[in-house]
N, C-alpha and C positions, 0 to 999 in steps of 0.2 A: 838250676833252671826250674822253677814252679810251672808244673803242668796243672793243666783242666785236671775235670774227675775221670776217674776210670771208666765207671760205667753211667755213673748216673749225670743228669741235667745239671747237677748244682751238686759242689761240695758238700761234705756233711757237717756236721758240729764240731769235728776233730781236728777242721782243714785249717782254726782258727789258733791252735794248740802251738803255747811258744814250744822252741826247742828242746829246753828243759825239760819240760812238763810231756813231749812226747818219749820223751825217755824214759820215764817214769811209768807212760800210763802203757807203753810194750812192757816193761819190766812185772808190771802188776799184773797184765794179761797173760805173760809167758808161767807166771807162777797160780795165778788161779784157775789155768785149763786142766793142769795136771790134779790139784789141790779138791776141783771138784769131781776129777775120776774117779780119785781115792776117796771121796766122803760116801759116794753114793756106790753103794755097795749092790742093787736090786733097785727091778723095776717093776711094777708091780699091777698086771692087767686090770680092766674095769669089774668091777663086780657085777655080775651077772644079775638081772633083776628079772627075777624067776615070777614073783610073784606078780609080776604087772603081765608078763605072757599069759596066768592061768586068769585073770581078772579080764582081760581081753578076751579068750576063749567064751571065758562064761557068760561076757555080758552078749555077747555075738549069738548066744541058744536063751536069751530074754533075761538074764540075770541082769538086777542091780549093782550099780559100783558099790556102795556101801556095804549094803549084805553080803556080797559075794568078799569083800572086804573083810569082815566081818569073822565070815567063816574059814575061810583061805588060810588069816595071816596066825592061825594058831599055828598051826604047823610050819610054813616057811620059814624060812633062813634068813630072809632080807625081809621080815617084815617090819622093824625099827626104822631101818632106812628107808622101806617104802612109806609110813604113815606121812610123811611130810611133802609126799607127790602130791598132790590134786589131780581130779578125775579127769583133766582138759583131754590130755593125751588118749589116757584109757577109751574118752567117750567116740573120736574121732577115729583111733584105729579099729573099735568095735562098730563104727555106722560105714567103713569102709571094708570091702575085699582084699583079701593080703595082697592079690598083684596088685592092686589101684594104689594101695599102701606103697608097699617097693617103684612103684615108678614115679611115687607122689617125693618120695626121698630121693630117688634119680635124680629126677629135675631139680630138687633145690638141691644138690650135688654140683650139676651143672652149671645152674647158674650161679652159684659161687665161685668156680671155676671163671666164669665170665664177666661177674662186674668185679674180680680182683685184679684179673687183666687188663681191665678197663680202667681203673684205677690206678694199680703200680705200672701198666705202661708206657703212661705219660710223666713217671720219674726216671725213665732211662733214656739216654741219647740216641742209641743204636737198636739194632736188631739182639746181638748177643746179652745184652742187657734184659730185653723183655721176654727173650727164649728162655731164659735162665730164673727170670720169676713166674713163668707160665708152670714150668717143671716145677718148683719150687710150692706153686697154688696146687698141681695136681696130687701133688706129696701130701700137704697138708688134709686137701680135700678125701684124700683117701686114708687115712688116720682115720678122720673126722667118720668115714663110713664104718670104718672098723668098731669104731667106741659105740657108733648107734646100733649095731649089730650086737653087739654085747649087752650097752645100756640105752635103751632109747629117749626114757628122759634127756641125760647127759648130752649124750648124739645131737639133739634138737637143741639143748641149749649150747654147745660149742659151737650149733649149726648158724644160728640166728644171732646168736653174740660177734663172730666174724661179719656177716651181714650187716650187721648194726655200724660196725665200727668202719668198713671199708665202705659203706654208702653213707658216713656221716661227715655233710661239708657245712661249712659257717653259713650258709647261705639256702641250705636244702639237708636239717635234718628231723625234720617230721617222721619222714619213714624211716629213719634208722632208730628213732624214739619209741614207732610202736613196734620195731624188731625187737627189742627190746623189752620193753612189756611182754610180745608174746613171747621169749625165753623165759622171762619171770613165771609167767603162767605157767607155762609146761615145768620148767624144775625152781625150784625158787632158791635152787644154789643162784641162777642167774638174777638177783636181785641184787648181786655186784655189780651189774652191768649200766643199770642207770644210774646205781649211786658213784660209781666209779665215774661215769661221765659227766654228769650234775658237779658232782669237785669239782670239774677240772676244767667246767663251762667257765663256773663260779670264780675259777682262778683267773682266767682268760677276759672277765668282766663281761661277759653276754648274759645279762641275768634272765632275760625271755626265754633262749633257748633252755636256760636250769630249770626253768618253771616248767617247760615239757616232759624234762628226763624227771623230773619231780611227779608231774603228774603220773606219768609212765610205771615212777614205782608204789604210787597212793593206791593206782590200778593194781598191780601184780600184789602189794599188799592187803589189800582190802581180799583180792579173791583167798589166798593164802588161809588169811581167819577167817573167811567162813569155811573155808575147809578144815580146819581144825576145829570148829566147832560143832557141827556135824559131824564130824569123826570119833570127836569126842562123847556126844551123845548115843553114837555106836556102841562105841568099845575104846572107855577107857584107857588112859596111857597105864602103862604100869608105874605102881607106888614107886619102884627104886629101880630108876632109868641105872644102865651104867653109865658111865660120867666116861667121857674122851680123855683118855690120857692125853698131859698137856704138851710134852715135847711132840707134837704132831706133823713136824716141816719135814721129818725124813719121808714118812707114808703120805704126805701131799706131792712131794719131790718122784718120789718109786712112782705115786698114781699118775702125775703129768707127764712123765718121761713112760711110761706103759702105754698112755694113750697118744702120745704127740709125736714118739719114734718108736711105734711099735715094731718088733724084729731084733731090736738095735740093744745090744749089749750096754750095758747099764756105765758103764767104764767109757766109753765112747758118748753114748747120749747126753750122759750129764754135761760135758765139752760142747759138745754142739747145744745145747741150749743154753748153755752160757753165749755163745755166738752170735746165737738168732737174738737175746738180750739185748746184747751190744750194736748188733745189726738195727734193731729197732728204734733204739735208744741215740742211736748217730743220726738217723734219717731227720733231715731239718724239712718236716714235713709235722701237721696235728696229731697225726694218726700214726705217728711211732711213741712220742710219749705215753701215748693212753693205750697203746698194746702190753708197754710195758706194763705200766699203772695196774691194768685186769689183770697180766700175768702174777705181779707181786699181789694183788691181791689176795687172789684168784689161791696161791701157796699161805700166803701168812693166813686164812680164814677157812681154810679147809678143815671139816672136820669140828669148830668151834662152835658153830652157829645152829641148834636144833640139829646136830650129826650129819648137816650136809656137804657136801662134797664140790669143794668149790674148784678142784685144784684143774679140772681139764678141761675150764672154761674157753682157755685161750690154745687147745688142742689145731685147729684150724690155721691158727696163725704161727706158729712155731717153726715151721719150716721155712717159709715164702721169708722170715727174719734175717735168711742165712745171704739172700742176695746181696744184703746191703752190706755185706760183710768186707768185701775185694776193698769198696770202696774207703772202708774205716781204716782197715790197714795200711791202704797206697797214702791215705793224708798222713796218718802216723809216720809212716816211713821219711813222707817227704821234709816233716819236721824235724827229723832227727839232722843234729849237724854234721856235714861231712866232711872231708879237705878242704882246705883252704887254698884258691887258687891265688899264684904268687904271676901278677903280670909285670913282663919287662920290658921299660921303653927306652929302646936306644934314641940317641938325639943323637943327629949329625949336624954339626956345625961347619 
């Protein structure tokens, strides 16, 4: 007997799956949960950006971003990886007080907590269904706070990147376009974020809305170079950068899984976000393909691009993926073939 969905409104992509091919796609699952325990060996915390604290302080007793920049980044640890911030961030936590700061991050804490509810709880039927992605948003959202806690840039762009994507409908996404821009702004790892979305407009045939996430990234681009040329007028890059080693997917893999299940043993994490994948990737909804989309990005470009750090873009959303999980397996299951039921009809003559 073919039942409804588990939890959600509407079947996922799976529930479409012949017999066969549900066999296959448990077989392939059962063997790459284990498969990615054992690849990923280490998870590997946010790097700490020391240098944006002391450039904050300074400019908050009259110092300049630059100069203080300037002077700062001889000695720092992180100063490679800070030269390709832009001051956005720095200028606003320095015009503001650190509590006005911490409750100005509260709030958009909370409200991402709130328009994801708002959002995923109109793909579930029941009560159990939207309890279960509320827990699932507060997990995420609170990752999310841990990584800004460490890195603020990052924090702001996983923050604003979820935003973008859970407020972006075919009919209303202006504001999730300049979400978007402002993550670019603040880290320009987040200049995955339009382009990523821009694809996938382009794919979908809405070419207006591409010409917004276009605009979106001309914006977060154009500020970009003039920050690097100012920067450069400072203080010189150095003649002989080190170059990113190129096998780079294991230390984007440790940094997503550090910041998206922090706690969570690396042999376990890597499993579950194979999960939250799958979970997003079945959702027959816009906004699970293009979760995916950043995520794979978001890994294959970390690291490659000017040394940014692309991979805990989709920090945010890693968790809340795991709801849709019940639902992937119950179609799978249902696919698979079972007994053959042998009916018998007596005739009485």
């Amino acid at each position: 007997m073919n039942r409804g969905p588990l939890l959600l409104t509407a079947p996922t992509r799976l529930a479409a799956t012949a017999r066969g091919a549900a066999r296959w796609w448990l077989a392939a699952l059962l063997l790459a949960l284990p498969a990615a325990s054992a690849l990923t060996d280490a998870s590997a915390p946010p790097v700490a950006e020391l240098l944006q604290d002391s450039i904050v302080a300074a400019m908050r007793h009259g110092g300049r971003y630059y100069d203080t920049f300037r002077d700062l980044a001889r000695t720092a640890p992180d100063a490679a990886d800070a030269r390709a911030l832009p001051p956005a961030l720095a200028a606003v936590s320095a015009a503001m007080p650190h509590v006005a700061v911490l409750l100005l991050v509260g709030a958009a804490l909370a409200g991402l907590v709130a328009v994801g509810v708002q959002r995923l709880a109109a793909l579930f039927a029941g009560a159990p269904g939207q309890v279960l992605a509320a827990l699932f948003l507060v997990a995420g959202t609170a990752a999310t706070a841990l990584l800004w806690e460490q890195a603020p840039h990052a924090g702001w762009a996983a923050l604003l990147a979820a935003y973008a994507l859970l407020l972006r409908r075919a009919d209303r996404w202006g504001t999730a376009a300049a979400l978007g821009c402002a993550a670019a702004v603040i880290d320009p790892a987040a200049l995955l974020v339009p382009l990523v979305m821009a694809l996938l407009v382009l794919r979908d045939g809405t070419p207006r809305e591409a010409l917004g996430w276009l605009a979106a990234l001309a914006v977060a681009l154009a500020v970009l170079g003039c920050h690097v040329w100012t920067l450069a007028a400072v203080m010189p890059a150095p003649l002989e950068p080190v170059p990113e080693p190129l096998p780079a997917s294991a230390s984007a893999m440790a940094r997503l899984l550090g910041a998206a299940l922090p706690g969570v043993p690396a042999g376990l994490a890597a499993p579950v976000l194979l999960l939250s994948a799958l979970g997003w990737a079945v959702l027959p909804r816009a906004i699970g393909p293009r979760v995916v989309a950043l995520l794979a990005a978001g890994l294959a470009a970390d690291g490659r691009i000017a040394g940014l750090h692309t991979a805990t873009l989709a920090t945010a959303l890693v968790a809340p993926g795991l709801t849709f999980v019940p639902d992937a397996l119950a179609d799978l299951a249902r696919g698979l073939p079972g007994r053959r039921r042998i009916t018998v009809t007596r005739v009485v003559r």
